[in-house]
C-alpha positions as CSV (number, residue, x, y, z in Angstrom):
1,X,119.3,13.0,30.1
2,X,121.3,16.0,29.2
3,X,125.0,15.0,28.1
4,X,126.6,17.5,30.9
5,X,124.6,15.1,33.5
6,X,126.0,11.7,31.9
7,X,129.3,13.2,31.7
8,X,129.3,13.4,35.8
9,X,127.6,10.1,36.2
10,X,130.7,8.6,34.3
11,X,133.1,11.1,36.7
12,X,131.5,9.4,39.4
13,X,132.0,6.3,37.9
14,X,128.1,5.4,38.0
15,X,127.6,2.2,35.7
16,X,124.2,3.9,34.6
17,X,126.3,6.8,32.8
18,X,127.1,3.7,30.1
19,X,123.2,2.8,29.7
20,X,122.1,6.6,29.7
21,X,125.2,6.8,26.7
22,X,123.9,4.1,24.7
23,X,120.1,5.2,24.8
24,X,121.4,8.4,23.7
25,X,124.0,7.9,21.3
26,X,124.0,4.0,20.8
27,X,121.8,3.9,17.5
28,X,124.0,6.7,15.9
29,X,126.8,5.0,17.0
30,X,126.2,1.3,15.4
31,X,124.5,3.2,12.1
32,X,128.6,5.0,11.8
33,X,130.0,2.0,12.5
34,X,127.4,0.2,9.8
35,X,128.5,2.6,7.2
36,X,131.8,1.4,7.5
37,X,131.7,-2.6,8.0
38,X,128.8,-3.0,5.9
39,X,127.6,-5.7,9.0
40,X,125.1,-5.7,11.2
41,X,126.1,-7.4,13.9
42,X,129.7,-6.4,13.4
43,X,128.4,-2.7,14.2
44,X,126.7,-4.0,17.5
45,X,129.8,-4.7,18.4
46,X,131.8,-1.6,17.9
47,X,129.0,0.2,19.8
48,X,129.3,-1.9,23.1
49,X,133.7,-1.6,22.0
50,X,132.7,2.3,21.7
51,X,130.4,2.4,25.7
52,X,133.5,0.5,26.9
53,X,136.4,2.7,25.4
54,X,134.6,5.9,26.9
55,X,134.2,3.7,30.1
56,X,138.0,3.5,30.1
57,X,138.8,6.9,28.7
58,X,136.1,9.5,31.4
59,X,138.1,10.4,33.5
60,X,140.8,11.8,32.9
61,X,139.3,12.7,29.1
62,X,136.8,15.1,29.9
63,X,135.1,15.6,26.5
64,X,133.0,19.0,25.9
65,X,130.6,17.2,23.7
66,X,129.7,13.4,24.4
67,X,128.0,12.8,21.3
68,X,131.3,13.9,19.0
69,X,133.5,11.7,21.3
70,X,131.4,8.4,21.0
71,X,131.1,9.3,17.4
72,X,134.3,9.8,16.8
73,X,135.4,6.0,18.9
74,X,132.8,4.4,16.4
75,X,134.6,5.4,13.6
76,X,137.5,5.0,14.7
77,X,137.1,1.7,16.0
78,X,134.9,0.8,13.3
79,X,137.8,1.2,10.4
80,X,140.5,-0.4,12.4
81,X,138.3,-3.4,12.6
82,X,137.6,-3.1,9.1
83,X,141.5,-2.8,8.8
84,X,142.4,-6.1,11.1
85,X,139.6,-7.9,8.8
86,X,141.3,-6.6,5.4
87,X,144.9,-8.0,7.3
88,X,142.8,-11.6,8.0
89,X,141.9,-12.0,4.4
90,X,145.2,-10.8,2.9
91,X,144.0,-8.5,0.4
92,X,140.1,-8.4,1.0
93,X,138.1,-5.8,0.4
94,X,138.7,-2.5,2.3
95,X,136.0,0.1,3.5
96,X,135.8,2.9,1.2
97,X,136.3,5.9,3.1
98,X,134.4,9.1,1.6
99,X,136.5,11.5,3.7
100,X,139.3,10.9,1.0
101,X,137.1,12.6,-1.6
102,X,137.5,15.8,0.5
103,X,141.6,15.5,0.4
104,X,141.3,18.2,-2.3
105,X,139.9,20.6,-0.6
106,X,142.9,20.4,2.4
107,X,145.8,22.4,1.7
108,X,148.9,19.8,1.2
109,X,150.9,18.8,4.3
110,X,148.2,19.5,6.0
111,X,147.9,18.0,9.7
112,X,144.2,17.1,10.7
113,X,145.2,15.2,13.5
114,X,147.3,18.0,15.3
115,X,144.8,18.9,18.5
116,X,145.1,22.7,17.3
117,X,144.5,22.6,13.5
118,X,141.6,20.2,14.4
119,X,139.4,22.2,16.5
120,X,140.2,24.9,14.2
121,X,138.6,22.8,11.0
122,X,135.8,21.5,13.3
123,X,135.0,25.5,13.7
124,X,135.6,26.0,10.3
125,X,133.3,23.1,9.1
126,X,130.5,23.7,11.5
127,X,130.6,27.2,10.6
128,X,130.3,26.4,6.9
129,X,127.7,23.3,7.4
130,X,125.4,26.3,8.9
131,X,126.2,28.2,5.8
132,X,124.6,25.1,3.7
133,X,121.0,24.7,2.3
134,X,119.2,21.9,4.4
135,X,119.4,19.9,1.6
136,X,123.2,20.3,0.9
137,X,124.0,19.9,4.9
138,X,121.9,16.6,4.9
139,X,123.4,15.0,2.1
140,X,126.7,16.5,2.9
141,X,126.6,15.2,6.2
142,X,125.4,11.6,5.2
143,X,127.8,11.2,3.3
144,X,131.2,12.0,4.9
145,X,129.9,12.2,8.7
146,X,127.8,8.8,8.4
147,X,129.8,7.6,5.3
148,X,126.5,6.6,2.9
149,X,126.9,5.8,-0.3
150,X,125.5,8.4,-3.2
151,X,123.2,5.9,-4.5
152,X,121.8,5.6,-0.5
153,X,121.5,8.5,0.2
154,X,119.6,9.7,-2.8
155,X,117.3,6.7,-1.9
156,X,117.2,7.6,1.6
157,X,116.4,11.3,0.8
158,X,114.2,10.5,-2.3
159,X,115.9,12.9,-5.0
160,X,118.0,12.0,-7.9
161,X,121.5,10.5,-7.3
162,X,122.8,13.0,-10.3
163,X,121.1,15.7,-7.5
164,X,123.1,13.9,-4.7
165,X,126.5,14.2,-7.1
166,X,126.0,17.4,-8.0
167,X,124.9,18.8,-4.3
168,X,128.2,16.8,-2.8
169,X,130.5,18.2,-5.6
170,X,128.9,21.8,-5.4
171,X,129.4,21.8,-1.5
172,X,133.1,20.5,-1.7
173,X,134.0,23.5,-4.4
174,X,132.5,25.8,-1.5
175,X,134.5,24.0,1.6
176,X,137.5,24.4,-0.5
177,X,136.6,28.4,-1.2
178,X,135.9,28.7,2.5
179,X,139.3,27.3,3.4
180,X,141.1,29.7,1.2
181,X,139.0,32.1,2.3
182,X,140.8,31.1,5.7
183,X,143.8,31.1,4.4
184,X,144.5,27.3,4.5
185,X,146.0,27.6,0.9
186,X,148.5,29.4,-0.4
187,X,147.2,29.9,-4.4
């Protein structure tokens, strides 16, 4: 079912707009959430969290793309989770987020989370994902849209994990290029 037709069922307030979202989106949804928590079961979870949040949120949110807002509620909800468990174990182990790694390539001060600057680096990234080899854009995307680890990726995609490093750190030099390109910096 086409995400445009989902989106109406859930305007309407049709229960099957949920199960259409979760055969669609469900498995992408618990594999971001498994990135993060590293837990099977936990990730379940944050899927059936992420059907009910939209649930709650459509209407009024009407989101263009479905599959971007459930992605982005399973990560979301995923690393506060991971967040409230770190607060239960006083000091545990915390998820290692791989979108840190590309906090160089943002100009300082930068604000992400402002509604404006962040459609404007969603255009900006998708523009320069399309720019990307096929191999570059899949381990690129593994790794900071599903959060893989180098050494998982490289498994998953059978090269080298110096290959992996070297694709991840050659695609960051040219996101940070692109953005000054932009004019997100100010060299």
């Amino acid at each position: 079912m086409e995400d445009c037709e989902i989106l109406k069922l859930y305007m309407q307030r049709d229960e099957k707009a949920l199960a259409e979202a979760k055969s669609k989106y469900g498995a992408v949804c618990t594999e971001i959430a498994y990135g993060i928590l590293h837990n099977r079961q936990d990730a379940e979870e944050v899927c059936a969290d992420v059907l009910l949040h939209s649930w709650n949120s459509i209407p009024p949110a009407n989101p263009q793309m479905l599959g971007a807002f459930l992605f982005k509620s399973a990560r979301n909800l995923a690393l506060n989770r991971a967040r409230d468990e770190k607060r239960q174990k006083r000091g545990g182990g915390t998820p290692v987020v791989p979108l840190s790694e590309l906090e160089d390539c943002l100009p300082s001060g930068f604000d992400a989370d402002g509604e404006v600057c962040a459609k404007e680096l969603s255009r900006i990234l998708n523009r320069f994902l399309s720019e990307l080899g096929d191999d570059a854009r899949r381990i690129f995307i593994l790794r900071y849209y599903y959060e893989m680890k180098e050494k998982d990726i490289a498994k998953k995609l059978g090269v080298s994990l110096g290959k992996t490093k070297m694709s991840l750190h050659a695609s960051r030099e040219k996101l940070r290029e692109k953005l000054k390109k932009e004019g997100y910096f100010n060299e």
